[in-house]
C-alpha positions in Angstrom: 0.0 0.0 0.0 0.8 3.6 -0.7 0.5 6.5 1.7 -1.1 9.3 -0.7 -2.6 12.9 0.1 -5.1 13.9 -1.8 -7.0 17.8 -1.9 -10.8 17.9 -2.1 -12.8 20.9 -3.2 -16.3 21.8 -3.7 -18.1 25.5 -4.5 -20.9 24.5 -6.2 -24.1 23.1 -5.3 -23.8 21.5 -1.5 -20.2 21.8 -1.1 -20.4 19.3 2.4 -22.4 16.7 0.9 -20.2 16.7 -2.2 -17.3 16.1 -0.4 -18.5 13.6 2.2 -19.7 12.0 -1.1 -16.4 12.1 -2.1 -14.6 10.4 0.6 -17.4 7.5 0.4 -16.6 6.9 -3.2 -13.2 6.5 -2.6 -13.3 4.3 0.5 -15.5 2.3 -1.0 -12.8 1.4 -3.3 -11.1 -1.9 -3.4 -7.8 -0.6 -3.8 -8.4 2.7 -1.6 -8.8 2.7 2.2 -9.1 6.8 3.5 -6.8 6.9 6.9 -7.4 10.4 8.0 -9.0 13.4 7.4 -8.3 16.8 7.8 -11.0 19.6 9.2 -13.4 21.4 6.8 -12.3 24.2 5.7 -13.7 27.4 3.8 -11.7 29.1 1.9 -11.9 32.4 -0.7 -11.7 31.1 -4.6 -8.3 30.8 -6.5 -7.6 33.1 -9.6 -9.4 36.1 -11.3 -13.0 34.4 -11.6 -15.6 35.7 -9.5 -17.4 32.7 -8.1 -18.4 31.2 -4.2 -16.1 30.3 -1.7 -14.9 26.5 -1.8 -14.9 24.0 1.1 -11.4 22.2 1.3 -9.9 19.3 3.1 -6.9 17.0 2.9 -7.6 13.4 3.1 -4.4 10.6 4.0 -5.3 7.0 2.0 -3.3 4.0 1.4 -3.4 2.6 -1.9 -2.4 -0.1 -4.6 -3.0 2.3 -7.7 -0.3 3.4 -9.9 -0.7 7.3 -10.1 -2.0 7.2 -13.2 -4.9 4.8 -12.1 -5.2 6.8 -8.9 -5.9 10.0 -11.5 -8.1 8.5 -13.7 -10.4 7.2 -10.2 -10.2 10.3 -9.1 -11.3 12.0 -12.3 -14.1 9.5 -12.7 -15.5 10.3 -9.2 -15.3 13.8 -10.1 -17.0 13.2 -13.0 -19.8 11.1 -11.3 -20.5 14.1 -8.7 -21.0 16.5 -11.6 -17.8 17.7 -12.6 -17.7 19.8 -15.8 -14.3 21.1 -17.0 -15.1 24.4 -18.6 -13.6 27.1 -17.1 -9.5 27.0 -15.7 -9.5 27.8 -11.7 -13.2 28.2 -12.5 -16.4 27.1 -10.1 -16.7 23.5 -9.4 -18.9 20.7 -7.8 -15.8 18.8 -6.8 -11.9 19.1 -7.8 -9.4 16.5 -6.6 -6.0 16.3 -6.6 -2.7 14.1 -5.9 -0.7 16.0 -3.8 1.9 13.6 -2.6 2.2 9.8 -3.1 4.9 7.8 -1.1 7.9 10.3 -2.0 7.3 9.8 -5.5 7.6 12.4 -8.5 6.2 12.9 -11.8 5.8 15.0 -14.6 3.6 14.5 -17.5 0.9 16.3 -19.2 -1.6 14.6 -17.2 0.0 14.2 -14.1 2.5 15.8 -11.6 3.4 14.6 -8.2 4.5 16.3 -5.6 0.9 19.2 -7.3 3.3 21.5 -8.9 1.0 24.5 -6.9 0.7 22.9 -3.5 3.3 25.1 -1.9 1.8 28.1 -3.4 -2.1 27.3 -1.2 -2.5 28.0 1.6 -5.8 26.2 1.2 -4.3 23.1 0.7 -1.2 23.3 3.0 -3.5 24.4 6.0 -5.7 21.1 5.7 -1.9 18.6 4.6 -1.1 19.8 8.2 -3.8 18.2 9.8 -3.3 14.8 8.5 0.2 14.6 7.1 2.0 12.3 9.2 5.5 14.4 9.4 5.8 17.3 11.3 7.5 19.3 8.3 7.7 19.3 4.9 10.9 19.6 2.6 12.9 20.6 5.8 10.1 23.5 6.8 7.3 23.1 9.8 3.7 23.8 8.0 3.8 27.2 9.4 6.7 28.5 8.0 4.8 26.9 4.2 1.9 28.3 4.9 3.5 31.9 6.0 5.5 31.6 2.5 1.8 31.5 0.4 0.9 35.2 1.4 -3.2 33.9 1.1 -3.0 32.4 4.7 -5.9 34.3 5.6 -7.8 33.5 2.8 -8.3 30.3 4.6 -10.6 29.8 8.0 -11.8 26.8 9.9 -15.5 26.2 8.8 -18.1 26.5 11.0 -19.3 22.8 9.3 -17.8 19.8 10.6 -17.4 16.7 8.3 
């Protein structure tokens, strides 16, 4: 098994429900078992599009994927729960992404692991803190990530709880 993170957002529709969905999809995999998950968060939108503010959250899962089948079961629970690709940084019923897979890295067109923006969100470093199971990251603690990202406060604990 492989220890992967993985970043859930939702802005459109009900954003909770979406991403409890989410989560039961992928535990409900064979091959996936979700470990931990981080708090709900709410957080302003990424980019130049006006649209909603997103819930995010971090979850921890072990794994037999391959990244590339890991991407394409995320993308197909995406898909299932109404996402529609049409507009870059743009509103969403649910985005996921592979942040971090057991130390590995890739680049391809489809795929990059460590997320090549990870260290650039504070919306997904703030919920990787909660359930990443090292206290620091590339030789920094969390804070000292987060404090890099200069959105910090676009990010706040929601008043939700998952």
């Amino acid at each position: 098994m492989t220890i992967s993170y993985l970043a859930l957002g939702s802005n459109l529709g009900d954003r909770l429900e979406t991403l409890q969905k989410a989560v039961k999809l992928l535990d409900q995999e064979p091959e996936i078992q979700v470990i931990k998950k981080s708090k709900l968060y709410e957080t302003l939108p990424y980019g130049d599009v006006p649209q909603e503010n997103y819930y995010n959250a971090v979850i921890q899962i072990n794994t037999t994927y391959d990244p590339l089948q890991l991407l394409n079961k995320t993308q197909a629970i995406e898909k299932k729960l109404g996402r529609e690709r049409l507009i870059h940084w743009g509103p969403r019923t649910l985005d996921i992404d592979i942040l971090l897979m057991n130390g590995e890295k890739i680049a391809t067109d489809r795929l990059t692991i460590p997320h090549k923006e990870m260290l650039k969100r504070s919306f997904v470093l703030v919920p990787l803190k909660d359930v990443y199971s090292e206290e620091t990251y590339q030789g920094k603690s969390f804070d000292q990530l987060i404090a890099t990202t200069g959105n910090q406060a676009e990010v706040w604990l929601s008043k939700e709880s998952w």
